[in-house]
C-alpha positions as CSV (number, residue, x, y, z in Angstrom):
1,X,0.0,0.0,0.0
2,X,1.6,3.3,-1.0
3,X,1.7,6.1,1.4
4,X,2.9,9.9,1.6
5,X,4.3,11.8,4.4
6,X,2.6,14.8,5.6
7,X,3.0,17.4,8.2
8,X,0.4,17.3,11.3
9,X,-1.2,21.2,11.1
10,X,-0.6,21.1,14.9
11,X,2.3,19.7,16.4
12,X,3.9,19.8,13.2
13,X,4.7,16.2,13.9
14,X,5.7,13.8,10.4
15,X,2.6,11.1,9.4
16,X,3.0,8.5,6.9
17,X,-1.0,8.5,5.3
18,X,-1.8,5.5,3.0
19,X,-3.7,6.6,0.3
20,X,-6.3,4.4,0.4
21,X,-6.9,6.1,3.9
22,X,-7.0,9.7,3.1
23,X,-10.9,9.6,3.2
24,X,-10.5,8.0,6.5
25,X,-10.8,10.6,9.8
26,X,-6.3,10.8,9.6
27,X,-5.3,11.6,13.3
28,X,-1.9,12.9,14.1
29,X,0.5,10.0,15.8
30,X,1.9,12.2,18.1
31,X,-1.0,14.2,19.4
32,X,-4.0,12.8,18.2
33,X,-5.5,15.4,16.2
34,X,-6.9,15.2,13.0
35,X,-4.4,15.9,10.0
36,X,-7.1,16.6,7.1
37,X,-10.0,18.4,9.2
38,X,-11.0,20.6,5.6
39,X,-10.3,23.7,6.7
40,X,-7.0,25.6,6.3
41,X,-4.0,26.1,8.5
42,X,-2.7,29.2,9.7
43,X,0.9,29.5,8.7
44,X,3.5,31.6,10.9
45,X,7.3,31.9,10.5
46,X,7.1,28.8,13.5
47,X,5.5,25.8,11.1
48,X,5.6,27.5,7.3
49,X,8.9,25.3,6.4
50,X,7.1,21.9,8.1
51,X,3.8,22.6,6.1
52,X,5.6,23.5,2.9
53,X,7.1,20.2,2.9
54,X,4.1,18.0,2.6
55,X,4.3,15.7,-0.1
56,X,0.3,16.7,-0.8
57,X,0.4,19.8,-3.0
58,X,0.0,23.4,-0.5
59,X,-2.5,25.9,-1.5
60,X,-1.3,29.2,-0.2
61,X,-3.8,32.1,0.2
62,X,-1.4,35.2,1.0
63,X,-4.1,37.8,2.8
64,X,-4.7,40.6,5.3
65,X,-7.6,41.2,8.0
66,X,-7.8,45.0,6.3
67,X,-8.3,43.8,2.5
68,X,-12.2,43.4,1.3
69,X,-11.2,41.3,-1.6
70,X,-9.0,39.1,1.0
71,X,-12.0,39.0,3.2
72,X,-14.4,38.2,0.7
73,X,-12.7,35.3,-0.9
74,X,-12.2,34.0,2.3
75,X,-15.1,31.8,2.5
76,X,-14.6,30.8,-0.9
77,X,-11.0,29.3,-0.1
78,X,-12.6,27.1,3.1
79,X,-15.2,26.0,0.8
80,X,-12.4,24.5,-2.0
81,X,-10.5,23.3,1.1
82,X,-13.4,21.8,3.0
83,X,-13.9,20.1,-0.8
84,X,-10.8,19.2,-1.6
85,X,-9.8,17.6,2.3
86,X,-6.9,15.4,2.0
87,X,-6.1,16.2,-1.5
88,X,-4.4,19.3,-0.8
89,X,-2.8,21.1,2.5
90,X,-4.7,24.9,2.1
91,X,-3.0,27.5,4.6
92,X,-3.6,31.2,5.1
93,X,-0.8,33.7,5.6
94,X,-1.5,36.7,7.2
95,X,0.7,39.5,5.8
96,X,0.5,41.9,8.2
97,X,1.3,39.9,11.2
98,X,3.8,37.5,8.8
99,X,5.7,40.0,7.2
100,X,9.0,38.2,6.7
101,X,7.1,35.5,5.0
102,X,5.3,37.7,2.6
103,X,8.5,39.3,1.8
104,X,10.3,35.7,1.1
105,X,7.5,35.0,-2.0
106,X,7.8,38.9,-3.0
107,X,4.1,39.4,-2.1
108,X,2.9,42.6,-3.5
109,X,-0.8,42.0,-4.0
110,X,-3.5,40.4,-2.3
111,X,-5.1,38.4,-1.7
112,X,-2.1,35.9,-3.8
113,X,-2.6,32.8,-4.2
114,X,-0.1,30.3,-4.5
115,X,0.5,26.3,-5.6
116,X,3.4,24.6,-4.1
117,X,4.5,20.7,-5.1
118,X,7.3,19.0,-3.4
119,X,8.1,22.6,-2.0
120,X,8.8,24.1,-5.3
121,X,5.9,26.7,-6.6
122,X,3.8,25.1,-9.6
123,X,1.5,28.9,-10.4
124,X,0.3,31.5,-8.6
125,X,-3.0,34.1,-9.1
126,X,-3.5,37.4,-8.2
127,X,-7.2,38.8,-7.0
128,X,-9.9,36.9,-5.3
129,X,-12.1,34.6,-7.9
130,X,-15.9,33.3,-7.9
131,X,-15.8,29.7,-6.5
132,X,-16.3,28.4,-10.0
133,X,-13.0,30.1,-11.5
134,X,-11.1,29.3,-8.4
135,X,-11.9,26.0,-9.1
136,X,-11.3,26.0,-12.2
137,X,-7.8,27.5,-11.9
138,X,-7.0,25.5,-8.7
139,X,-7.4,22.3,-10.6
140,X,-5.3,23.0,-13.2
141,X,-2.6,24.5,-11.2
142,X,-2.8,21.5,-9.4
143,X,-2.3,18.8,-12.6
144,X,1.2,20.5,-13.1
């Protein structure tokens, strides 16, 4: 049974998920908690390296608590990441309080989104979407 290794959102403690399991209720071997709960993680300078490292793809949504567009699309990111649970990791990166990291990807709009594989970035979009472009766009960001 093949398996991949990913990061535990809260202890940032290494899992090794079958596959055939991701579907399952995944729970963290060192603190119990569950690895794939749908919704996205908050990244800070403290677990950003861990999460990035996930051999499932990372959806990054670079925001701020002051930007409408960032707050609007908000609901539409937890509703692809509530969607695509266990397919993708999907964290938020607040760029006010996370400045260093915002600065590391050259952030100069938001909200950016951005597509990570095997820590490398795949694509990136600018601007909030509908749900049905986001989608779209996610998906084939995601087949690169």
């Amino acid at each position: 049974m093949s398996t991949f290794l990913t990061q535990c959102p809260h202890c940032q403690g290494k899992n090794n998920v079958p596959h055939a399991r991701v579907s399952d209720k995944a729970t963290c071997g060192r603190c119990k908690s569950p690895l794939f709960d749908g919704k996205p993680v908050t990244a800070t300078s403290d677990n950003f390296a861990a999460l990035l490292t996930s051999e499932l793809p990372v959806v990054i949504d670079f925001w701020a608590p002051w930007c409408n567009p960032c707050v609007g699309f908000a609901p539409v990111f937890e509703d692809v990441a509530a969607e695509m649970s266990g397919q993708a990791r999907f964290i938020k990166i607040d760029t006010e309080s996370q400045q260093n990291l915002a600065a590391m990807h050259q952030i100069r709009s938001i909200p950016t989104i951005m597509v990570f594989k095997g820590g490398k970035r795949v694509d990136f979009i600018n601007g909030a979407l509908p749900k049905g472009q986001f989608s779209q766009w996610l998906n084939q960001a995601l087949s690169k």
